[in-house]
N, C-alpha and C positions, 0 to 999 in steps of 0.2 A: 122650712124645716122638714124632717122627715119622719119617718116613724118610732117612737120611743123606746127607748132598750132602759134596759134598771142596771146599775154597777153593782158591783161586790159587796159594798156597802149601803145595796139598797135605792139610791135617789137615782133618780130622772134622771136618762141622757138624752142626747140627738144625734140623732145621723151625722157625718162631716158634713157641712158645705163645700165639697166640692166633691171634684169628679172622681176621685182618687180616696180612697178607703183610709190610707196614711196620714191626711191630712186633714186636722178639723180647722177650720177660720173662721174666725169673726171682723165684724166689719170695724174700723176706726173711726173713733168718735167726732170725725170730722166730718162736714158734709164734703169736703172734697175728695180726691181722689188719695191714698195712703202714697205713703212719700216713700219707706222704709218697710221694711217685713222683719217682724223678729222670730225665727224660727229658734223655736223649745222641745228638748229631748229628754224626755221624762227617764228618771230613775229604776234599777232595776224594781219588781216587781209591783209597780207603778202604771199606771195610765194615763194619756193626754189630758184628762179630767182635772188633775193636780194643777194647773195650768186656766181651769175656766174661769176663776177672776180675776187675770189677768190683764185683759183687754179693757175693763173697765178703768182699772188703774195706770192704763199707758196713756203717756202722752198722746198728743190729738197730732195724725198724720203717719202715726206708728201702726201695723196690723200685725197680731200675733196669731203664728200660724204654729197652731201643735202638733207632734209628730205621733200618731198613735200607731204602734208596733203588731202584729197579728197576736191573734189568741187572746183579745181581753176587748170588754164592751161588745162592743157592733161587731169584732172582731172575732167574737167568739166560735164561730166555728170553724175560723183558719188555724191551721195549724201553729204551734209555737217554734220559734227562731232560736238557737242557741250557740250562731255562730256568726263571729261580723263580716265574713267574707258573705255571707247570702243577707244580711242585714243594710249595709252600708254602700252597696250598688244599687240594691232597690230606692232605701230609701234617694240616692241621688236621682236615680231617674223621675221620682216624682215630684221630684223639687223644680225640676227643669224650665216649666209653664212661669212660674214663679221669681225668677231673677232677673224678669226683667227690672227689676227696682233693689237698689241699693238695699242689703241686710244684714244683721246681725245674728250670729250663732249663742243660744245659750243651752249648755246640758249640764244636768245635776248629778253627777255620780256615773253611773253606766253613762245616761246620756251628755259627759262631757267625751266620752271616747267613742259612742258615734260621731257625735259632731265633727269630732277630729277626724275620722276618718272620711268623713264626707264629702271635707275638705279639701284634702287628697285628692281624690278620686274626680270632682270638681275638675282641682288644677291640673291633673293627670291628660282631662279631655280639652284644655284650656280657655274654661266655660269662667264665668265671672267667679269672683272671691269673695268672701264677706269682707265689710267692711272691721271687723272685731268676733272673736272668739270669746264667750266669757265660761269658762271651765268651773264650773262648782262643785266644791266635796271631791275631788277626784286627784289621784296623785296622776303627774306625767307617764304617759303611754309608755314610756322604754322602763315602766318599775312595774312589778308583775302585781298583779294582787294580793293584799295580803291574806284573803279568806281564800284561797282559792283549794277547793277543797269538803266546803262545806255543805259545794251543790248535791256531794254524792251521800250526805249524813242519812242514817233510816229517820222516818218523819219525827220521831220523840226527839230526837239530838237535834235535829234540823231545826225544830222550832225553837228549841233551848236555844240557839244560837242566835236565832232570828230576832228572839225577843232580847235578847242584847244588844242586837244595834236596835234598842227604844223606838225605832218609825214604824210598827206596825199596829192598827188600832187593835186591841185585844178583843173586841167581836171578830175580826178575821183569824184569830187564835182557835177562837174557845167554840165556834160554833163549827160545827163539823161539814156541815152544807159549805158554809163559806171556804173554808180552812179546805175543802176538796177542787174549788174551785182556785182559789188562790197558790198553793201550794208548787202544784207542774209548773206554775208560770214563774215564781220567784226562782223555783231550781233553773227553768231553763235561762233565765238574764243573768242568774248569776253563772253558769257555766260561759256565756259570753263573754266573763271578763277573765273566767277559768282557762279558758281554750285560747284567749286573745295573743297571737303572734306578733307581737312590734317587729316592724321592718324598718331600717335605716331610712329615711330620705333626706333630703336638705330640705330645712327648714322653712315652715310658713313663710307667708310674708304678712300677714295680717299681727296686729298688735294681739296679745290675751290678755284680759284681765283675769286674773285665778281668785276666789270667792274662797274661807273655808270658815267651819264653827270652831272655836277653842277650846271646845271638849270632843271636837271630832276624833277617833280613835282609829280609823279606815287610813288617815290619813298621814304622812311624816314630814317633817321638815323637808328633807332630801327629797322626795318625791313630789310637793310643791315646788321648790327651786329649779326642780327637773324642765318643768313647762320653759324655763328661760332659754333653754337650747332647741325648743319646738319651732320655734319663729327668729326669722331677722328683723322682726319689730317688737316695739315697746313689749315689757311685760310688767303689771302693777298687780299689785294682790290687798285685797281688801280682810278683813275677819270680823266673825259677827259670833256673838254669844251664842252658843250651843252646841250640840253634837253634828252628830252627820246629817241630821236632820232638820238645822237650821233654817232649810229654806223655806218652812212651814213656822216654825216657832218666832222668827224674824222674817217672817215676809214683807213685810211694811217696810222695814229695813234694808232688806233687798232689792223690793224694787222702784227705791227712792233710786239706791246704786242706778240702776240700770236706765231709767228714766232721763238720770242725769248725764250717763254717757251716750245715752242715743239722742238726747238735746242737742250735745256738740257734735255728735256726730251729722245730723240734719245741718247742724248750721255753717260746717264746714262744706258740704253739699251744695248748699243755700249759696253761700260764697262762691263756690268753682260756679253753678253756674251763671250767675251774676255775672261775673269776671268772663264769662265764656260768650256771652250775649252786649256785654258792651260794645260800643261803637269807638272809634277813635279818632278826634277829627282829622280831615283831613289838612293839611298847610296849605292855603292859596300858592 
């Protein structure tokens, strides 16, 4: 481990393990070697931290690796990002070390439109693909935000706003220490989906699963269904009681979901290579 840094909200963090600033990991509860990597894109004004009881709760052979963005925790004194053209080429380059093993993509909101663009960027250099996308809270890339806008509010409006979509704990409102430290960085994640240019391409090819809460308000019908011309595979969509913020209110719920598709996904793995290492007799 490395040396201690305190979040926004005060607790204990750690250095990443590993080499790369972007990336915190933990090991898999297997004493063998992880089979799978689940890479996680935290939400705007958000940190990898959202993410640290995660690995407890995954499957055995699974490693979840968090994506921590500059300007928040250990990150604190890099500068903040507020554009996914300088966000989404970094983050792929540090992902790089890391595919050697079959993975999966999960982002929650902003971080489902990293993810997607990582994607991209990924097959652009025709490096490996994930195995599955799972998009939470976030409408389809080619539908514009529907806040967009509210990055530019003076701080009183801004926080008016803020404290409507419900995910923000109200100590990071009300104390001003906090509330100075948090602030710059919610403006600049949200101006990342404010500035965010959709570009045509043809379609994934990895399946999406798309997650949403039923009092989510960020989100529309139309801009879920959207996700279904992002790929030329599968796309299934799941929904879980609550707002945009679900993925904390039903976590246990979510990441039963996700458990359960990285099962199949391992065992259809398990199978290719089974089938790849058979012998076949020979006929006298």
């Amino acid at each position: 481990m490395g040396t201690a840094h305190v979040s926004d909200a005060g607790e204990v963090l750690a250095e990443p393990q590993t080499a790369s600033p972007w990336l915190i990991t933990q090991a898999s509860k297997s004493a063998e070697p992880a089979r799978m990597r689940l890479f996680c894109f935290h939400y705007a004004g958000a940190t990898a931290s959202i993410f640290r009881s995660w690995q407890a709760a995954m499957l055995e052979l699974v490693q979840v690796v968090a994506v921590q963005l500059p300007g928040r925790e250990y990150r604190m004194e890099e500068p903040l990002l507020s554009d996914m053209r300088a966000i989404a080429p970094a983050v792929a380059e540090t992902l790089l070390p890391l595919l050697d093993k079959p993975f999966v993509f999960f982002g929650h909101s902003m971080g489902a439109l990293v993810g997607f663009d990582v994607i991209r960027i990924l097959r652009a250099r025709g490096l490996r693909q994930p195995e599955m996308l799972i998009a939470s809270a976030r409408n389809a890339p080619q539908f514009k935000w529907r806040d967009t806008g509210i990055e530019a509010l003076p701080d009183a409006e801004f926080i008016a706003a803020v404290r409507d979509y419900n995910g923000m704990p109200e100590e990071l409102l009300a104390e001003e220490s906090l509330r100075d430290l948090w602030l710059p960085r919610l403006r600049a994640d949200l101006t990342v989906s404010a500035v965010y240019e959709y570009v045509e391409q043809r379609p994934l090819e990895c399946p999406i699963l798309v997650l949403f809460g039923t009092e989510d308000r960020l989100v529309t019908e139309a801009g879920l269904q959207g996700w279904r011309s992002q790929t030329a595979g599968e796309v299934r969509y799941f929904r879980y009681p609550g707002d945009h913020f679900f993925l904390h209110s039903a976590e246990r719920l979510v990441l039963a979901k996700i458990n359960a598709e990285l099962k199949e996904q391992l065992a259809r793995h398990k199978a290719r290579d089974d089938t790849s290492f058979s012998v076949t007799p020979v006929k006298a």
